[in-house]
Every structure is written in structure tokens, then in C-alpha cells.
gemmi code that builds the backbone of each chain (N, CA, C; Angstrom):
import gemmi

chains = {
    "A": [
        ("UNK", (138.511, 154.514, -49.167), (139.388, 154.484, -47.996), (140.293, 153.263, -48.069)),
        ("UNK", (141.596, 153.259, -47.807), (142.573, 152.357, -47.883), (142.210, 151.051, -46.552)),
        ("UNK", (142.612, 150.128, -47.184), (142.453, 149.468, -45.959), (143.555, 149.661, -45.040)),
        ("UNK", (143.552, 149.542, -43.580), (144.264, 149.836, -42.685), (145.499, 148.398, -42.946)),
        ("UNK", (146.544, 148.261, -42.438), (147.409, 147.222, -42.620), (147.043, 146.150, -41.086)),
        ("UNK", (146.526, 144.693, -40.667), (146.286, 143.873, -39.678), (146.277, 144.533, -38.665)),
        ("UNK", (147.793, 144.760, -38.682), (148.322, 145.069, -37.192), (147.789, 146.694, -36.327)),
        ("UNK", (147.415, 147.386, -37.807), (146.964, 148.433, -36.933), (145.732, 148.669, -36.698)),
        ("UNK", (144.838, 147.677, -36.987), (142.698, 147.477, -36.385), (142.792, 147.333, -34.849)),
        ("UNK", (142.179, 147.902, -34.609), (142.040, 148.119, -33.085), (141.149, 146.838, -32.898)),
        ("UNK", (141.789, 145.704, -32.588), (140.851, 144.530, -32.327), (140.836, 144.080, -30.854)),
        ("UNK", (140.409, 143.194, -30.739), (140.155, 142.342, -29.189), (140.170, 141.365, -29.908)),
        ("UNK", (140.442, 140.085, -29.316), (140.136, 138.534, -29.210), (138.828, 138.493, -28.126)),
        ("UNK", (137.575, 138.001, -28.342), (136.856, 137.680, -27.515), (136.772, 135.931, -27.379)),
        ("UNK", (136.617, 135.154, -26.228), (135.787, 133.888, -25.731), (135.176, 134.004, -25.230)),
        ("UNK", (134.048, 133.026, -25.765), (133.436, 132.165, -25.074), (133.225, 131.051, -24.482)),
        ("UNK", (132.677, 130.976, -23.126), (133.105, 129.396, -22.812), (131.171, 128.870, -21.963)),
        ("UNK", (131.980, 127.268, -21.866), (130.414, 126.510, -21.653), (128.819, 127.151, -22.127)),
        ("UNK", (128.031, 127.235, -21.337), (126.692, 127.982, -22.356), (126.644, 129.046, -22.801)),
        ("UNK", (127.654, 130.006, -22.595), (127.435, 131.156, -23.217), (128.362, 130.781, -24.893)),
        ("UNK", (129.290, 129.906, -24.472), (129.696, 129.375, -25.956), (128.540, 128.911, -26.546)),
        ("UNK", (127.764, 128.053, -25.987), (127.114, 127.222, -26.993), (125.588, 128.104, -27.200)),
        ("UNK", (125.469, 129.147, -26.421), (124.025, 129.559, -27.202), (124.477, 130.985, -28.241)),
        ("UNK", (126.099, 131.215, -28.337), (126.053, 132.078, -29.343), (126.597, 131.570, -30.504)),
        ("UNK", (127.103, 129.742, -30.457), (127.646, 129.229, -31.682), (128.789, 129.360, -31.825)),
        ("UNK", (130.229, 130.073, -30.965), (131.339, 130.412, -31.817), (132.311, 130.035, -30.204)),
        ("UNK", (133.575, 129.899, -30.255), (133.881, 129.940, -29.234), (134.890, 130.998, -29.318)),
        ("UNK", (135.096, 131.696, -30.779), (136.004, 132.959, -29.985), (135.763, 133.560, -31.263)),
        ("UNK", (135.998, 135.170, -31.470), (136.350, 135.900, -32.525), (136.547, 136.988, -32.134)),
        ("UNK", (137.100, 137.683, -33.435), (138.172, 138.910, -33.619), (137.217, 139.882, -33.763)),
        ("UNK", (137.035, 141.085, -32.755), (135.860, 141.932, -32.573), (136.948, 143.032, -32.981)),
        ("UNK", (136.841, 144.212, -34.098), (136.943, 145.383, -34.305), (136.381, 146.032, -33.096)),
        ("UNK", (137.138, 147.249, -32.052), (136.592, 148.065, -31.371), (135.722, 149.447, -32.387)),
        ("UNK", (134.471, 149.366, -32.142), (134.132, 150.850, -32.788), (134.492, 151.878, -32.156)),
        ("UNK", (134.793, 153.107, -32.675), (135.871, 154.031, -32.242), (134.882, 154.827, -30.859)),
        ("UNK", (135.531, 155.063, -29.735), (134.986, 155.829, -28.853), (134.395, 154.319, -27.427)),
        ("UNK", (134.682, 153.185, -28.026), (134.456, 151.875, -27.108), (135.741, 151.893, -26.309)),
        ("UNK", (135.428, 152.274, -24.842), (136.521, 151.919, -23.668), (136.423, 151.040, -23.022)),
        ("UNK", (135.101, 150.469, -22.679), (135.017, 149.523, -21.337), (134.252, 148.347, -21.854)),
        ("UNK", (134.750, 147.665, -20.773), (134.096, 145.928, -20.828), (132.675, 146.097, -21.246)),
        ("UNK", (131.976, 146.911, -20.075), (130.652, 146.954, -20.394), (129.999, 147.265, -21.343)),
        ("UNK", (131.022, 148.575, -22.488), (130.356, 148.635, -23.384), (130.644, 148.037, -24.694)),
        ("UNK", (131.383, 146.850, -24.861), (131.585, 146.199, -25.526), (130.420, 144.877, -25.193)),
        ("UNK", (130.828, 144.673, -23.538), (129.033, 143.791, -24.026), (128.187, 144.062, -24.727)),
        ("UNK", (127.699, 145.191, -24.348), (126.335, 146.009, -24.895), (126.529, 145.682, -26.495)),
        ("UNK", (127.699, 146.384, -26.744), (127.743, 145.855, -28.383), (127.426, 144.612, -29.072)),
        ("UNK", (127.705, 143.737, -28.631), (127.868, 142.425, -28.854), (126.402, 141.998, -28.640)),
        ("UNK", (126.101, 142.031, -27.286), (124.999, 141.425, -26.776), (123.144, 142.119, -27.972)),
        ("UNK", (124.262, 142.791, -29.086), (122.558, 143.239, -30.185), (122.963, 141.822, -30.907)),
        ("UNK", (124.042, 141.159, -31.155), (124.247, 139.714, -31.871), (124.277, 138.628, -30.808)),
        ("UNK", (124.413, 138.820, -29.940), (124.676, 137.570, -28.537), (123.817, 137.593, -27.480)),
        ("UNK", (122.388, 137.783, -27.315), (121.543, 138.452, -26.433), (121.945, 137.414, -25.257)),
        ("UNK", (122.569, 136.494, -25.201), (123.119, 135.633, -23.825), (124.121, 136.450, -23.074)),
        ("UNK", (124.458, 137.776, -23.384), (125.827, 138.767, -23.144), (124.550, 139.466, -22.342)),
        ("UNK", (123.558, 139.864, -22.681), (122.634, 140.476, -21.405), (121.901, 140.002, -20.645)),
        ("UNK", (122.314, 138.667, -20.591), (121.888, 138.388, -18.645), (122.828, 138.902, -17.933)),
        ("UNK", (122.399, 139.098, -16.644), (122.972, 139.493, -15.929), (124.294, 138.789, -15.200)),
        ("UNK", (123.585, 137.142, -14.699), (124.791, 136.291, -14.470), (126.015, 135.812, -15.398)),
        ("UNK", (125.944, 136.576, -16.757), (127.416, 135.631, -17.109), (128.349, 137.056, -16.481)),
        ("UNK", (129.389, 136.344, -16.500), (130.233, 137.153, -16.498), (131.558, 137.412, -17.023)),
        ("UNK", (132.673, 138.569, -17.018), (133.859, 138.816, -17.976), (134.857, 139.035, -17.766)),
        ("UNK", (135.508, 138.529, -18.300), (137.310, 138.811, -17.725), (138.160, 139.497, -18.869)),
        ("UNK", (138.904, 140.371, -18.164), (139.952, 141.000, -19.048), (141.186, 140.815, -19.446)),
        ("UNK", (142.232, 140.074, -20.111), (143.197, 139.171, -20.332), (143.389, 138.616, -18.803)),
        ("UNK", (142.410, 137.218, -18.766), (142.372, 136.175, -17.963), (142.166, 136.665, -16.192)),
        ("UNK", (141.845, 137.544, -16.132), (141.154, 138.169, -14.850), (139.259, 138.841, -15.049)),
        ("UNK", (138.909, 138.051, -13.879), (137.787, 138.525, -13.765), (137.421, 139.783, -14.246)),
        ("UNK", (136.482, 140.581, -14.175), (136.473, 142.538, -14.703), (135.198, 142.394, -14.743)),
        ("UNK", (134.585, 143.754, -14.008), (133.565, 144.633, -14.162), (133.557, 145.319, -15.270)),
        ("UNK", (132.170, 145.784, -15.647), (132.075, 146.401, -16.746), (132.720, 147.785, -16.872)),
        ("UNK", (133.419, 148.215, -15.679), (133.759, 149.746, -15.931), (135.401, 149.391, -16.281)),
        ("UNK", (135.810, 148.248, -16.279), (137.141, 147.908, -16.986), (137.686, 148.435, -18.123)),
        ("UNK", (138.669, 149.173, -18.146), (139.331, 149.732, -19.586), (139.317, 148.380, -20.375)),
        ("UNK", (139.735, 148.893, -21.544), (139.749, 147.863, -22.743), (140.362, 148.419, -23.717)),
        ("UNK", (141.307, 147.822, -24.405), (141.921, 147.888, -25.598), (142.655, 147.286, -26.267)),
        ("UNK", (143.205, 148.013, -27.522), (143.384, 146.879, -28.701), (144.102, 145.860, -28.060)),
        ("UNK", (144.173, 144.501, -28.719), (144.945, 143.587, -28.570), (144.659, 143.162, -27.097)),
        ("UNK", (143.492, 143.275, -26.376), (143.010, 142.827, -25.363), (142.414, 141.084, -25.605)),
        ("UNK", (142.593, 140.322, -24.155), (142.003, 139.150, -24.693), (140.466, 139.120, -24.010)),
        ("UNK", (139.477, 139.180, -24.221), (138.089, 139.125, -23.842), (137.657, 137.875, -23.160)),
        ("UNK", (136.787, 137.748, -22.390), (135.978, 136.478, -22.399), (134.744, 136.591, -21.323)),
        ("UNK", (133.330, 136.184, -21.970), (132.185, 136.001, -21.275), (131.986, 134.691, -21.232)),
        ("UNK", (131.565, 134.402, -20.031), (130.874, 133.374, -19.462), (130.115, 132.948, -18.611)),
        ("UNK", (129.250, 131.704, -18.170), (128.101, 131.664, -17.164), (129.150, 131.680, -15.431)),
        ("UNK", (128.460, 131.908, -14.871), (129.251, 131.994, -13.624), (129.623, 130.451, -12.991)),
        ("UNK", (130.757, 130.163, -13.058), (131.878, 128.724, -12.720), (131.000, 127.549, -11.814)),
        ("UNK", (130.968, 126.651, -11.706), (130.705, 125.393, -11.082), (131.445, 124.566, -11.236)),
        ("UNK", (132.621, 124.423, -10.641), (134.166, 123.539, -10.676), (134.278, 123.338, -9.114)),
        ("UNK", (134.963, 122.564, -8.592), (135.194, 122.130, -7.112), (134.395, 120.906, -7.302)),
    ],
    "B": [
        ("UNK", (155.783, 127.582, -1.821), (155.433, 127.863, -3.246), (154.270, 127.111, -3.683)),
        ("UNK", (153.059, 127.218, -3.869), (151.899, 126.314, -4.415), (152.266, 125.540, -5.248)),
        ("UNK", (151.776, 124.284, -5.681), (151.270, 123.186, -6.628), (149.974, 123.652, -7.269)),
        ("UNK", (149.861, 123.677, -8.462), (148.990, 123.916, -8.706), (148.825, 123.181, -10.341)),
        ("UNK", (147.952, 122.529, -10.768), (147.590, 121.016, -11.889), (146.128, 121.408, -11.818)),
        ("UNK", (145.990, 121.529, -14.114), (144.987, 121.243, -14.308), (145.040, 119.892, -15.311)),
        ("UNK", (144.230, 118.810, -14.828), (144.887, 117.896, -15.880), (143.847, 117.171, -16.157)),
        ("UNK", (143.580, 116.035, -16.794), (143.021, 115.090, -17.337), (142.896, 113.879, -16.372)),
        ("UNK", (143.807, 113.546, -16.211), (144.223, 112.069, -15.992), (143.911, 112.487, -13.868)),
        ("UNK", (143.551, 110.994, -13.737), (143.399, 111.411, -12.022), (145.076, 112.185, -11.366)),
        ("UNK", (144.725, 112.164, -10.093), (145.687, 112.621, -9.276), (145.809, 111.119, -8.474)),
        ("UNK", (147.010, 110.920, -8.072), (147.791, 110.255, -6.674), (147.263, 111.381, -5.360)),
        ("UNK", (146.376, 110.760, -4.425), (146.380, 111.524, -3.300), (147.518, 111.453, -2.466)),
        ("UNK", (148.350, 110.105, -2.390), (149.201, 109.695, -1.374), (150.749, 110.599, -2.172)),
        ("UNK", (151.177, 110.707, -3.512), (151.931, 111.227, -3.925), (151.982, 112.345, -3.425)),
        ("UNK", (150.736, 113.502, -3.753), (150.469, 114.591, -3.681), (150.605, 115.174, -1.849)),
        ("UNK", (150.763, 114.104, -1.141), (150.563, 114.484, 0.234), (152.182, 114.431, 0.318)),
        ("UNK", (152.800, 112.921, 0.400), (153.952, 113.164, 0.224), (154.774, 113.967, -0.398)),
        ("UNK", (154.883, 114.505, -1.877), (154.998, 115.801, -1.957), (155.083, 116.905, -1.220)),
        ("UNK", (154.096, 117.447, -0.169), (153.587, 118.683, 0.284), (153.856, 118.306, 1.739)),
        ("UNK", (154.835, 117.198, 1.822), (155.528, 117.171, 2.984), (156.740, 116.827, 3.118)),
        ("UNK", (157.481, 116.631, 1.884), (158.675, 116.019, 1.994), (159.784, 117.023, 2.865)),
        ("UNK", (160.623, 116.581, 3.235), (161.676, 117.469, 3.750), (160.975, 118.769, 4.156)),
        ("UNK", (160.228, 118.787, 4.970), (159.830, 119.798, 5.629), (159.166, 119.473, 7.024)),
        ("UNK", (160.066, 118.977, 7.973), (160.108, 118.732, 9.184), (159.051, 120.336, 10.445)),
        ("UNK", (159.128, 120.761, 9.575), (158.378, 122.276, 10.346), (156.014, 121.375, 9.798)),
        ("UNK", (156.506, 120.986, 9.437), (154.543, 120.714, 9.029), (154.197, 120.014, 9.797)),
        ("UNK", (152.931, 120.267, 10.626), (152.317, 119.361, 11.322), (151.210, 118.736, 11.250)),
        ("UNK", (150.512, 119.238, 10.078), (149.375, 118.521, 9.678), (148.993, 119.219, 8.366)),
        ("UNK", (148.338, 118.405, 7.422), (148.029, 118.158, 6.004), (146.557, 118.520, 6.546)),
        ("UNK", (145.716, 119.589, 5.695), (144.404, 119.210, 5.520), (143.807, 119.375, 4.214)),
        ("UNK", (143.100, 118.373, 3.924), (142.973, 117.537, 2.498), (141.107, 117.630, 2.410)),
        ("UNK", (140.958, 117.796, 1.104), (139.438, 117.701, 0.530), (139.876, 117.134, -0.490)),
        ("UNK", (139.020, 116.202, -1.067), (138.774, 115.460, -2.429), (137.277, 115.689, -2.726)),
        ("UNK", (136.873, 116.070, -3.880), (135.670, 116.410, -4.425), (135.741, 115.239, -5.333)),
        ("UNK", (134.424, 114.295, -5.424), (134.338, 113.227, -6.388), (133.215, 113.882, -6.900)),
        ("UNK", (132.470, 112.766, -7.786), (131.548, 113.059, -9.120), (130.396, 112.179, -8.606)),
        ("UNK", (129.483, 113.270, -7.991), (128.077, 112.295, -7.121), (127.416, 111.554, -7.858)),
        ("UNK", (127.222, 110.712, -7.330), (126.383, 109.481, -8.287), (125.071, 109.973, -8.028)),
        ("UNK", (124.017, 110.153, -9.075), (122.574, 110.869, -9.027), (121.965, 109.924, -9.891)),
        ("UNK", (120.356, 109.259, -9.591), (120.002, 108.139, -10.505), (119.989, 108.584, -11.917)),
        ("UNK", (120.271, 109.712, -12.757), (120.323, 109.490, -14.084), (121.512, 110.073, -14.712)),
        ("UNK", (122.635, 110.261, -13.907), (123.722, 110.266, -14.289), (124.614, 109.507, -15.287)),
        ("UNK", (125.043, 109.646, -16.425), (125.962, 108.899, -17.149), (127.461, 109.179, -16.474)),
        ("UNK", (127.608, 110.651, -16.928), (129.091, 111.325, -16.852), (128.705, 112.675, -16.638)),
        ("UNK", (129.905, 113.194, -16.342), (130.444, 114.777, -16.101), (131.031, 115.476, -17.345)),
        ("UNK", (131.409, 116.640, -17.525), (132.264, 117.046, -18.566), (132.886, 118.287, -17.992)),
        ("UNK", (133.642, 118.505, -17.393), (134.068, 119.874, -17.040), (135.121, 120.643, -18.308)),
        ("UNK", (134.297, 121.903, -18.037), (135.728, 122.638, -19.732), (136.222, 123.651, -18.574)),
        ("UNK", (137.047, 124.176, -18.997), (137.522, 125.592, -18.452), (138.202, 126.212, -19.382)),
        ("UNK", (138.585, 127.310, -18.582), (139.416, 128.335, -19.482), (140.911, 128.048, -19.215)),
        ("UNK", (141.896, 128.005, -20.433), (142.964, 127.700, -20.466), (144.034, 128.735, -20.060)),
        ("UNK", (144.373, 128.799, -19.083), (145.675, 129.982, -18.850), (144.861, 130.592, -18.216)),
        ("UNK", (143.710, 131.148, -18.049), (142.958, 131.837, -16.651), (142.965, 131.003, -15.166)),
        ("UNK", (142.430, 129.771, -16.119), (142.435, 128.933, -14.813), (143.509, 129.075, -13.727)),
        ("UNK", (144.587, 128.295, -14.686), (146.214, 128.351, -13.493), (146.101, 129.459, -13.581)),
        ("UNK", (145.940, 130.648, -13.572), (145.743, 131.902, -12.826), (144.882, 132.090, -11.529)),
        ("UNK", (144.070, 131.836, -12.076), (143.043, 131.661, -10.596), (143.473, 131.198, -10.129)),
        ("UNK", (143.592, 129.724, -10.230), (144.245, 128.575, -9.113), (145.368, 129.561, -8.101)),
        ("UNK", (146.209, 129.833, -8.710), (147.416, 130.344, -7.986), (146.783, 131.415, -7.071)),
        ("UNK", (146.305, 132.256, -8.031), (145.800, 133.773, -6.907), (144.938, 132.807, -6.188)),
        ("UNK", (144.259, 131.887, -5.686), (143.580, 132.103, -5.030), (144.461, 131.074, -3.797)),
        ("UNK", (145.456, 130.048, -3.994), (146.703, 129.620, -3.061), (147.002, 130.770, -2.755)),
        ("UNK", (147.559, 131.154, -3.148), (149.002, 133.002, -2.783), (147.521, 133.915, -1.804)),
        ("UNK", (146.115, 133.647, -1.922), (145.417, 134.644, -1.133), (145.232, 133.262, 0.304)),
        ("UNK", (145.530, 132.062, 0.398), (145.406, 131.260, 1.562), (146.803, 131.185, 2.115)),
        ("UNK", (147.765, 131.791, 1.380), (148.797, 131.503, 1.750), (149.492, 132.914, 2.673)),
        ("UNK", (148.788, 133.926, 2.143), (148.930, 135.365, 3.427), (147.864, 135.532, 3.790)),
        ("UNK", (147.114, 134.433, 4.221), (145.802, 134.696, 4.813), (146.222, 133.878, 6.922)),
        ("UNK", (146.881, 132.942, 6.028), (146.801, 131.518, 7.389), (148.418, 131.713, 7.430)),
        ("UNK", (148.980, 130.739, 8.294), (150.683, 130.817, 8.429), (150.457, 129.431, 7.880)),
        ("UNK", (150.445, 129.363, 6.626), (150.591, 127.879, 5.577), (152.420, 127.212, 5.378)),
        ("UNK", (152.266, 126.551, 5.682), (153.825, 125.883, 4.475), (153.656, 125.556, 3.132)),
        ("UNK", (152.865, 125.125, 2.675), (152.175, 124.766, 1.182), (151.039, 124.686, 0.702)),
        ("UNK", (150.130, 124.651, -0.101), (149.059, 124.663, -0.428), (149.083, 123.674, -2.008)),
        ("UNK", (148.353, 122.741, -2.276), (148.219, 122.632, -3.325), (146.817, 122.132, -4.296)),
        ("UNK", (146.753, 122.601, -5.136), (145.229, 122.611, -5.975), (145.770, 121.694, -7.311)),
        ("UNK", (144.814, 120.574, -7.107), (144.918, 120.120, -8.447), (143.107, 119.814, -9.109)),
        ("UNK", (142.694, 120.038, -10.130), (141.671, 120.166, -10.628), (141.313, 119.336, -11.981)),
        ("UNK", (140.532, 118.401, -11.912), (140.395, 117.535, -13.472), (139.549, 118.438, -14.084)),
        ("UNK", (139.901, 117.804, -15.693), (138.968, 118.317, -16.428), (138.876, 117.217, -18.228)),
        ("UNK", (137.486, 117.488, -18.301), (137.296, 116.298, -19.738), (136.247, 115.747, -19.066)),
        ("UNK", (136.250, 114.021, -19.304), (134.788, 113.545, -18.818), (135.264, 112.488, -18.081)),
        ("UNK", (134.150, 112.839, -16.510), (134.696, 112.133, -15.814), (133.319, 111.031, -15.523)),
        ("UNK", (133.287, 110.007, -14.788), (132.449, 109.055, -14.236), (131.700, 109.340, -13.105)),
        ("UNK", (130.679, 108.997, -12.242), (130.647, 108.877, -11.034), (131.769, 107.805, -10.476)),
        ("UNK", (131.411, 108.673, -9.432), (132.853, 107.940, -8.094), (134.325, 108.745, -8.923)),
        ("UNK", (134.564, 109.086, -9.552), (135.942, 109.706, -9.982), (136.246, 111.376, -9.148)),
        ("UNK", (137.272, 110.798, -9.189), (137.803, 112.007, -7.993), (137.956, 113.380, -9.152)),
        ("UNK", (137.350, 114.475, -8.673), (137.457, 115.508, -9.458), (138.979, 116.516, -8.941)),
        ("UNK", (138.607, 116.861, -7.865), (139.210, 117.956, -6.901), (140.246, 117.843, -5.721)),
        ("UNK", (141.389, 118.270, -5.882), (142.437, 117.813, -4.857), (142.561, 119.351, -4.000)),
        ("UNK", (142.250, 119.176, -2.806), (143.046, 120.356, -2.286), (143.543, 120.119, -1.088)),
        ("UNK", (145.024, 120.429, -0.757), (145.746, 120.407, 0.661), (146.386, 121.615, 1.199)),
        ("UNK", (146.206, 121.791, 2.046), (146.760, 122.657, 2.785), (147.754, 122.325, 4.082)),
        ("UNK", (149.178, 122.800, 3.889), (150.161, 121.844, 5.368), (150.243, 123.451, 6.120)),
        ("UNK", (150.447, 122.645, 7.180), (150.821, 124.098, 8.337), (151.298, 123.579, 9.251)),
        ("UNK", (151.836, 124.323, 9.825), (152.262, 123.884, 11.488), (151.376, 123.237, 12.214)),
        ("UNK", (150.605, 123.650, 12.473), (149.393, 123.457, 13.485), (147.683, 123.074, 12.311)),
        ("UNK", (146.983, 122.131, 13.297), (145.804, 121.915, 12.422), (144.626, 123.006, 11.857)),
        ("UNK", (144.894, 123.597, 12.884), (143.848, 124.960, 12.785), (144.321, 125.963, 11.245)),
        ("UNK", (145.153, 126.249, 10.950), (145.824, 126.694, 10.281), (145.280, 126.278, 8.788)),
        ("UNK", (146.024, 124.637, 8.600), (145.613, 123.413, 8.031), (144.097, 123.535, 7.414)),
        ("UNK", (142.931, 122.974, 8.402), (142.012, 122.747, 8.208), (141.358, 124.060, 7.799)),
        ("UNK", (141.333, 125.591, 8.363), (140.598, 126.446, 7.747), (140.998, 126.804, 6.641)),
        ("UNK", (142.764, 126.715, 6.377), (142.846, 127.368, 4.762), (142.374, 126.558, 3.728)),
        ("UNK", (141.849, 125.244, 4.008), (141.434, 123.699, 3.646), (139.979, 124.440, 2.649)),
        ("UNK", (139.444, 124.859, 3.801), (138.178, 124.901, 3.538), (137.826, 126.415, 2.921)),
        ("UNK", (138.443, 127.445, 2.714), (138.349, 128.475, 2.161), (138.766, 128.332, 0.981)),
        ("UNK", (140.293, 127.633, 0.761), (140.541, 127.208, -0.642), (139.893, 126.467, -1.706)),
        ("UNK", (138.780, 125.765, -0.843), (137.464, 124.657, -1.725), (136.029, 125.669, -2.206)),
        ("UNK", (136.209, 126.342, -0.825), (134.688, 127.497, -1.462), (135.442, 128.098, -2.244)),
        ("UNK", (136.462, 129.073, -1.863), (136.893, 130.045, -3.422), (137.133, 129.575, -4.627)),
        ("UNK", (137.805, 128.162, -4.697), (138.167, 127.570, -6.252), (136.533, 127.081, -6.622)),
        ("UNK", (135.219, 127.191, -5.962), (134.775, 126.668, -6.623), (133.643, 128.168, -7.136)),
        ("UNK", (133.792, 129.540, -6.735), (133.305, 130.887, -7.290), (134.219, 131.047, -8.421)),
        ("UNK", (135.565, 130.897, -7.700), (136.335, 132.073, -8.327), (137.583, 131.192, -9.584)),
        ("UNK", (137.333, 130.215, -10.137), (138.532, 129.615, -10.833), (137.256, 129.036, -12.171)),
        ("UNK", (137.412, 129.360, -13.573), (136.705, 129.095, -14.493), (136.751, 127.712, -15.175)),
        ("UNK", (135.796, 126.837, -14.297), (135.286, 125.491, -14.628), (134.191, 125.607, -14.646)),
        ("UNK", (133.203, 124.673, -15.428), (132.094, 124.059, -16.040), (131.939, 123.118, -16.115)),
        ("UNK", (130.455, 122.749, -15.493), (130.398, 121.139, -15.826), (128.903, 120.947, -16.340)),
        ("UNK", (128.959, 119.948, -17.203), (127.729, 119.784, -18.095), (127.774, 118.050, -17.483)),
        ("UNK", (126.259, 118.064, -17.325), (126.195, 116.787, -16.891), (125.589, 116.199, -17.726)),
        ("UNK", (125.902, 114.948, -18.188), (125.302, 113.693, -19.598), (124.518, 112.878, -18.847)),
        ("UNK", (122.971, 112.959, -18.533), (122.152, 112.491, -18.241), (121.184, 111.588, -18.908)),
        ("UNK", (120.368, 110.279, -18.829), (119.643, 109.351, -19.757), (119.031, 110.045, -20.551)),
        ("UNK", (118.158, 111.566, -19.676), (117.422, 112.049, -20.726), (118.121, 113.514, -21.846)),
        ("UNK", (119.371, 113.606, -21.694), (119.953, 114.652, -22.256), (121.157, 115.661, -21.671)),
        ("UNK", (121.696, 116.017, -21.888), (122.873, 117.142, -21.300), (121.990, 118.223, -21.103)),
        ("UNK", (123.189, 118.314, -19.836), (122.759, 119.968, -19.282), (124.364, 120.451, -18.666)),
        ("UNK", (124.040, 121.857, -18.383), (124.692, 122.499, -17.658), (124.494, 122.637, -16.425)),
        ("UNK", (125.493, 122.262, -15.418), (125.264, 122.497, -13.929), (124.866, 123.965, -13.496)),
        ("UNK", (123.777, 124.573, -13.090), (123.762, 125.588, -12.384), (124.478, 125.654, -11.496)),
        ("UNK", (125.223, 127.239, -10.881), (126.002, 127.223, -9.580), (124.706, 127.640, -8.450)),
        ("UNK", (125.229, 126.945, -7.154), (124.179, 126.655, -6.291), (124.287, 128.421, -5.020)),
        ("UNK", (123.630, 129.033, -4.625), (123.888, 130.038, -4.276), (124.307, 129.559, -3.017)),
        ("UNK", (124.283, 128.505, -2.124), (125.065, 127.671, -1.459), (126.680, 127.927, -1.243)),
        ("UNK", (126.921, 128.022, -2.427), (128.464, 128.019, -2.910), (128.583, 130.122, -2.977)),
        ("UNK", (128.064, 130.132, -3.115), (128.036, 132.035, -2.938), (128.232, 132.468, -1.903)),
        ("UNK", (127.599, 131.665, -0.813), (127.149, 132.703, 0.488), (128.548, 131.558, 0.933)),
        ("UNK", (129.117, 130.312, 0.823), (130.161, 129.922, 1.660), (131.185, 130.931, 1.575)),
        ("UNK", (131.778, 131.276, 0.267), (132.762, 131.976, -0.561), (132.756, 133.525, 0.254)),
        ("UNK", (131.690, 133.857, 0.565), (131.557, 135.280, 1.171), (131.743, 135.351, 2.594)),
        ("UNK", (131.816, 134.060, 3.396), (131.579, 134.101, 4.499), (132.949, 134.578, 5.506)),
        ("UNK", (133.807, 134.321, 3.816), (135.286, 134.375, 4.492), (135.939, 136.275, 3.896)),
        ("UNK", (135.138, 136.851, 4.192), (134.833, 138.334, 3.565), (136.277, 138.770, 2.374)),
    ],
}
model = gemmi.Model(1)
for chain_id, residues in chains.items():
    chain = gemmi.Chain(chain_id)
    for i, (resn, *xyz) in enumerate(residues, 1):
        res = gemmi.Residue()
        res.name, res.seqid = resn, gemmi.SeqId(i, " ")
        for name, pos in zip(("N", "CA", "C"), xyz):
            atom = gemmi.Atom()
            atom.name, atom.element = name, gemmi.Element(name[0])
            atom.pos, atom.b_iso = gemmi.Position(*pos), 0.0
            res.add_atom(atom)
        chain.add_residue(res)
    model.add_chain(chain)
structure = gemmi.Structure()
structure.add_model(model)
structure.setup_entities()
């Protein structure tokens, strides 16, 4: 099979930030969608078999820089991000 | 139009007031919160991170939701971030209005929501090791109270 050319991998940018950065090691990467993945939630799920800090319940995810529930569409060239729930003020 | 600063370096409270009143003869009162960095016996420092470009997102949506909430003239949020000391001022928030009532409640809704709903973190550098601040469910049930 040919490789596809960059621009056309159905990717996401995912972050991470404060402990959910630091107990999965990375603070961001380029997640391939597997084909038939629509929603936030089930891209956690994906993730969270390499990031088991993605299945607690309290972090939570935003969809290019807005909060989002897991029933959030998702797609390519989306910007991702999980994290523990904010303590700022 | 909100003010809204995420920065490093402290804030001027007296700037920031003047600011959010200049030439605007219609304001009748400023109401102001400053959040500092509690001194706790094994405190070194603070470290707050956030998210870059969400944040001033939040920040704003959550001015623009005090600002058709109350009859405001300005609102402004400024928020540190990096490592701060005890006694260092973290958190600026003002709210001007005509009247105090106005003032003082969008004051205090704008401090519970920026502190649910705007993506900061703070890890505290303690004698015996770093941690992460848990959020206090305190701060949950204020944030909700304003439905």
C-alpha cells in the first residue's frame, strides 16, 4: 500500500497539560484517527489503552480550545486536549 | 470591551483601575478581587501552567458571559502564570458599573467562573516535594450557584 501523502492522514494534534501531562510523559502528539472514530469520547477510549490517566473520570477535554463532552464530533486536523480539572483564581 | 492578560510579570492594580475608568464618566463603582499566593507552613512557591490560546478564550467568554449577565461598563481579567512566591498577587479581577450592586456581583461570579472554567494549574513546591493542587469542590458548588 502506498503511503498516503502528510496532508491527507486524518490526524488530530492532541495535549496534554499539568498531571495528565506528566503521568503520560508527552505533552502533545500527532494521533492518526482509526477509520470509523467520530467523537471525543471515543478517541479517549482509544488512547486511554496507552494513557490509562484518560480514564478517570475527572480529567477533562476540549475541542480546538473549548471545553467538549465526549459526544463531540471530531476530525481531521482537530486540536485535542485532556486535562485534570483547572485550579487557577 | 474586556481586558483581558495572561502574563508573567505582576499587574499594577492602580493602573488597571485607572484604565477601567478612564474617560468614562457613566461608572460608579469598580469592584475588584486580587487573589494572592497563601502562605502555608511548607510552602516554597507556586507554579501555575495553562493552556495557551484556550485560556484568553475562556477569559473572554467568561467577561462577554458577566458582561450580558449584569449592566457592566467593563470587566477586566488579568491572570499570572510561571512561579510565583507567597504574598504575590496571582489574580486581578474588576468589574465597573454604574451602580455597586452591579459592580460587586459580576465581581464575584467572574472569580468563581475563572477559577472552574479558564485552564490553569498550579503545582505547589513544598519542603517535602511538589504536588498538584487539587480543585476544592468548594469552588464547584460556588460556580453553580450562579446557574
Amino acid at each position: 500500500m502506498r503511503a498516503s501523502a502528510p496532508a491527507m492522514l486524518a490526524t488530530v494534534r492532541v495535549l496534554y497539560f499539568a498531571a495528565a501531562r506528566e503521568k503520560i510523559g508527552l505533552a502533545e502528539e500527532e494521533i492518526e484517527l482509526p477509520a470509523g472514530l467520530r467523537t471525543l469520547g471515543a478517541l479517549r477510549s482509544h488512547l486511554a489503552v496507552r494513557h490509562p490517566v484518560l480514564g478517570e473520570p475527572a480529567v477533562r477535554g476540549a475541542v480546538n480550545q473549548e471545553f467538549a463532552g465526549p459526544d463531540t464530533v471530531i476530525s481531521a486536523g482537530d486540536e485535542i486536549a485532556f486535562f485534570p480539572p483547572t485550579t487557577g483564581g | 470591551m474586556p481586558t483581558v492578560s495572561v502574563q508573567i510579570e505582576n499587574f499594577d492594580i492602580g493602573a488597571a483601575l485607572a484604565a477601567i475608568t478612564a474617560g468614562r464618566p457613566r461608572v460608579g463603582g469598580v469592584g475588584s478581587f486580587v487573589g494572592l499566593v497563601r502562605q502555608e507552613p511548607s510552602l516554597i512557591s507556586l507554579t501555575i501552567e495553562h493552556y495557551p490560546g484556550m485560556t484568553e478564550r475562556s477569559l473572554h467568554r467568561i467577561a462577554d458571559t458577566a458582561m450580558t449577565r449584569w449592566d457592566l461598563i467593563d470587566v477586566t481579567l488579568i491572570h499570572r502564570v510561571g512561579t510565583l512566591l507567597p504574598g504575590d498577587p496571582i489574580v486581578l479581577v474588576l468589574a465597573a458599573a454604574t451602580h455597586r450592586g452591579e459592580a460587586l456581583a459580576a465581581t464575584e461570579f467572574l472569580i468563581d467562573w475563572l477559577k472552574t472554567d479558564a485552564p490553569f494549574w498550579k503545582m505547589e513546591h513544598l519542603s517535602c516535594g511538589d504536588h498538584w493542587v487539587e480543585p476544592r469542590q468548594t469552588d464547584e458548588t460556588a460556580k453553580n450557584r450562579w446557574g
